[in-house]
Structures are given as structure tokens and as C-alpha cells.
C-alpha positions as CSV (number, residue, x, y, z in Angstrom):
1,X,0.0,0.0,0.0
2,X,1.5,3.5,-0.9
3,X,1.6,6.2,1.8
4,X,-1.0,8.3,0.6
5,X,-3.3,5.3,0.0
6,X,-2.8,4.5,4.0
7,X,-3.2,8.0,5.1
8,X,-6.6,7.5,3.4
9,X,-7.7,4.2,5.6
10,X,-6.9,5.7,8.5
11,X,-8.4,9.1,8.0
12,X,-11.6,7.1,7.2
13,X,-11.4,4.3,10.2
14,X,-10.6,7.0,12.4
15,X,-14.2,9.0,11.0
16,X,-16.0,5.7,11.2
17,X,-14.9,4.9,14.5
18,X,-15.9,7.8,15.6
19,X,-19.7,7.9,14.3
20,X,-20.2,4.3,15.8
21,X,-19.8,5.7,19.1
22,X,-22.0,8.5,18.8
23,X,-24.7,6.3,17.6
24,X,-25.6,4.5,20.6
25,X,-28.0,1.9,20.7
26,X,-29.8,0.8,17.6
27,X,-27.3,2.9,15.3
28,X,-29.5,5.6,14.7
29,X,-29.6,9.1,16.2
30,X,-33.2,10.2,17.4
31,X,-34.7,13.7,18.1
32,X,-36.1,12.1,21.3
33,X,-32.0,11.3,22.6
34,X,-30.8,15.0,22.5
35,X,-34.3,15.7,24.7
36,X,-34.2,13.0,27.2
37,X,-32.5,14.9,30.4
38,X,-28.8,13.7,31.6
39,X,-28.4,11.6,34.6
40,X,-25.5,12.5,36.9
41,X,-23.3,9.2,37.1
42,X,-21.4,9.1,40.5
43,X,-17.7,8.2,41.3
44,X,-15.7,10.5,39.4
45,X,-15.5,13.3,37.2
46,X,-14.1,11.7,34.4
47,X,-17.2,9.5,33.9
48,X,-19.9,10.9,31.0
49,X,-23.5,11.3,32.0
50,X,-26.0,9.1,31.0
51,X,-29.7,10.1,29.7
52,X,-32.3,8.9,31.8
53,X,-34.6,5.7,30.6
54,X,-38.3,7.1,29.6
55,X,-40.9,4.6,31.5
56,X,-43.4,3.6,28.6
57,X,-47.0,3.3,29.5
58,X,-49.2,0.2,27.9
59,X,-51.3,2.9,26.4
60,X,-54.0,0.8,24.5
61,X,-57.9,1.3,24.1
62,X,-59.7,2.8,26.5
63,X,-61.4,1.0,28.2
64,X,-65.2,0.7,27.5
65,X,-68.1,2.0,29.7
66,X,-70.3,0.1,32.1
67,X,-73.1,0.9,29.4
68,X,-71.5,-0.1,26.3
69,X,-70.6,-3.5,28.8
70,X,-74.0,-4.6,29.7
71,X,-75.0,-3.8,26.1
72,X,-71.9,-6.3,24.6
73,X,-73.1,-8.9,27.1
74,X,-76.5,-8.6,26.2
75,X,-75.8,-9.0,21.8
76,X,-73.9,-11.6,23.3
77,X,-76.7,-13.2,25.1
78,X,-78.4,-13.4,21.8
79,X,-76.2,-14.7,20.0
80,X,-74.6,-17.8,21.8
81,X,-75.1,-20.8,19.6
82,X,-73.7,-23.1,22.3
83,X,-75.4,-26.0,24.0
84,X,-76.0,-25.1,27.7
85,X,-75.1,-28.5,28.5
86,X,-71.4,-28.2,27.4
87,X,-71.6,-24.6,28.9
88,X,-72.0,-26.1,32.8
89,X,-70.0,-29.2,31.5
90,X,-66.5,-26.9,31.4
91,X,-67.6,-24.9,34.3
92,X,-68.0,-28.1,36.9
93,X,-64.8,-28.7,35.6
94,X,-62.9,-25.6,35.8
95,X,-64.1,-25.7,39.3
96,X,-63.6,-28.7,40.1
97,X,-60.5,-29.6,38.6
98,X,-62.5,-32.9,36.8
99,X,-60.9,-35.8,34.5
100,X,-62.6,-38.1,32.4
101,X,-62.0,-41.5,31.3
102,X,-59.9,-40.2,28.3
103,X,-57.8,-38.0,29.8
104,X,-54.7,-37.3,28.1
105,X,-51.8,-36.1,30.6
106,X,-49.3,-35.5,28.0
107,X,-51.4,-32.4,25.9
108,X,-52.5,-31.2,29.1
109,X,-50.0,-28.5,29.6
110,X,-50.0,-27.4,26.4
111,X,-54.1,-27.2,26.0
112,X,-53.7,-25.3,29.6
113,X,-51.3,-22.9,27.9
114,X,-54.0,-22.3,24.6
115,X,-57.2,-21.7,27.3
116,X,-54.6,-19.0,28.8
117,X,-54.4,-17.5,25.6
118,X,-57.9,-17.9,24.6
119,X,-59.0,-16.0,27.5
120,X,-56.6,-13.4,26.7
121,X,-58.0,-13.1,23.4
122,X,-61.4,-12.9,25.4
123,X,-60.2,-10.2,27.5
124,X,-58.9,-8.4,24.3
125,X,-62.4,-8.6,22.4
126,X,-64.4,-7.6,25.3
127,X,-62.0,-4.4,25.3
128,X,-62.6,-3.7,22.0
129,X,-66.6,-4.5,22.0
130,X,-65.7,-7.0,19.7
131,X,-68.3,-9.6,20.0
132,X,-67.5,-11.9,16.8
133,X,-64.6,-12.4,18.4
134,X,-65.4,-12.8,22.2
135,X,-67.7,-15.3,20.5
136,X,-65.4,-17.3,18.9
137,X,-63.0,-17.8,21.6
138,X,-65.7,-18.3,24.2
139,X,-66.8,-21.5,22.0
140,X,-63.4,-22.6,21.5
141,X,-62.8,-21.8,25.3
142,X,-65.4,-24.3,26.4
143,X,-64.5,-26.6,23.5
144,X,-60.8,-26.7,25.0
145,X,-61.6,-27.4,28.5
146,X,-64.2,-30.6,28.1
147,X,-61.5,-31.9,25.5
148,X,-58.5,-31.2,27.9
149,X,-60.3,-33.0,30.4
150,X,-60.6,-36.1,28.4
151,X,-64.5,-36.1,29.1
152,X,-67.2,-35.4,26.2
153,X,-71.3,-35.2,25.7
154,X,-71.5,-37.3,22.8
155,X,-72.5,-41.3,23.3
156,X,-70.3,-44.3,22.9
């Protein structure tokens, strides 16, 4: 490599070098880093100070009124197309912790983990007013627990 030629590298590794450590994190410089307020560090005066970590809220929907509740529960009400029978099935045995004759211990874990989610999903639709969906996952819900149990309605 000729002189001038190495001059070059190093003027641009130095330049380089030098931009990576002003990047920070994610590489990118934000308007929201030259705002965020410096945080003293203590134990010397040599050390730099350090911006101060912004708490972020969950900010999703808000959530609905007691009105537009009751008035989602009672569409609901309507609308179930779900035999009452299976509907008090799963609830004896949510409460009473219940197995039937073809219980399954190996799925179990993982059926307990998808009636977690589905009542997340519950949870989410209800926030929403979304009452396809609450729907759905109510059926699928119910569905879950009589088949996690290893118990069913329908004759041998």
C-alpha cells in the first residue's frame, strides 16, 4: 500500500470509529435522545453522563363504559349458539379440577397454555366491544376445557 493510500484508511477508520460511538443503541440518532434529560453518574469526574430511561405506558384502548358493557353482554346473550349442556360441563370442571375417562396427561400442559391465551383473546375482544370475536373464543374456550379434560357429551 503506498503512503497516501494508507493515510486515506486511516483518515476514514478513524471517522467511522468515531460515528459508531456516537450512535448509541440501535445505530440511529433520534430527536427524542438530544431531549431525554442527563443523569449525573457518580464516582468521578471523568465518567460521562447518562440520559435517563423514559418509563413507557401500555397505552392501548380505552377501556369501555359500564353501558357499552351490559350492552356487549346482552348481543352476546343473543347470539350464543352453544349448548348449555357443554356450557355447565366446562364450568364443573374448571371448578372442580375434573378428568374423564380419556384424559390425556401428555397435551395437558399445552391445552392449559392455549385456554390462557384464549382467554386473553377474550379479554382483548371484550375491550374492543368485539363480539365476533369474544364469540369465537368463548366457543373454542369451552370446546378446549371438556376436551382437555378427556371427558365429552356425545354417546359411545
Amino acid at each position: 500500500m503506498e503512503y497516501p493510500e494508507l493515510v486515506k484508511r486511516v483518515i476514514q477508520l478513524i471517522l467511522l470509529s468515531s460515528l459508531v460511538v456516537v450512535a448509541k443503541d440501535d445505530g440511529f440518532i433520534t430527536a427524542t435522545d438530544s431531549e431525554k434529560e442527563p443523569v449525573k453518574v457518580e464516582g468521578g469526574e471523568d465518567k460521562k453522563e447518562e440520559p435517563k430511561e423514559e418509563k413507557k405506558k401500555d397505552a392501548g384502548p380505552p377501556k369501555p363504559s359500564k353501558e357499552n358493557l351490559e350492552k356487549f353482554y346482552r348481543i352476546i346473550d343473543g347470539y350464543f349458539i352453544i349448548d348449555p349442556k357443554k356450557e355447565e360441563l366446562a364450568k364443573l370442571i374448571l371448578k372442580w379440577n375434573l378428568e374423564g375417562a380419556d384424559f390425556n396427561p401428555d397435551t395437558y400442559e399445552e391445552d392449559t397454555k392455549w385456554l390462557g391465551i384464549f382467554e386473553k383473546e377474550m379479554q382483548i375482544a371484550e375491550d374492543n366491544l368485539d363480539v365476533g370475536a369474544y364469540i369465537f373464543f368463548y366457543q373454542e374456550h369451552i370446546n378446549l376445557v371438556i376436551k382437555r379434560s378427556g371427558m365429552s357429551l356425545e354417546k359411545k
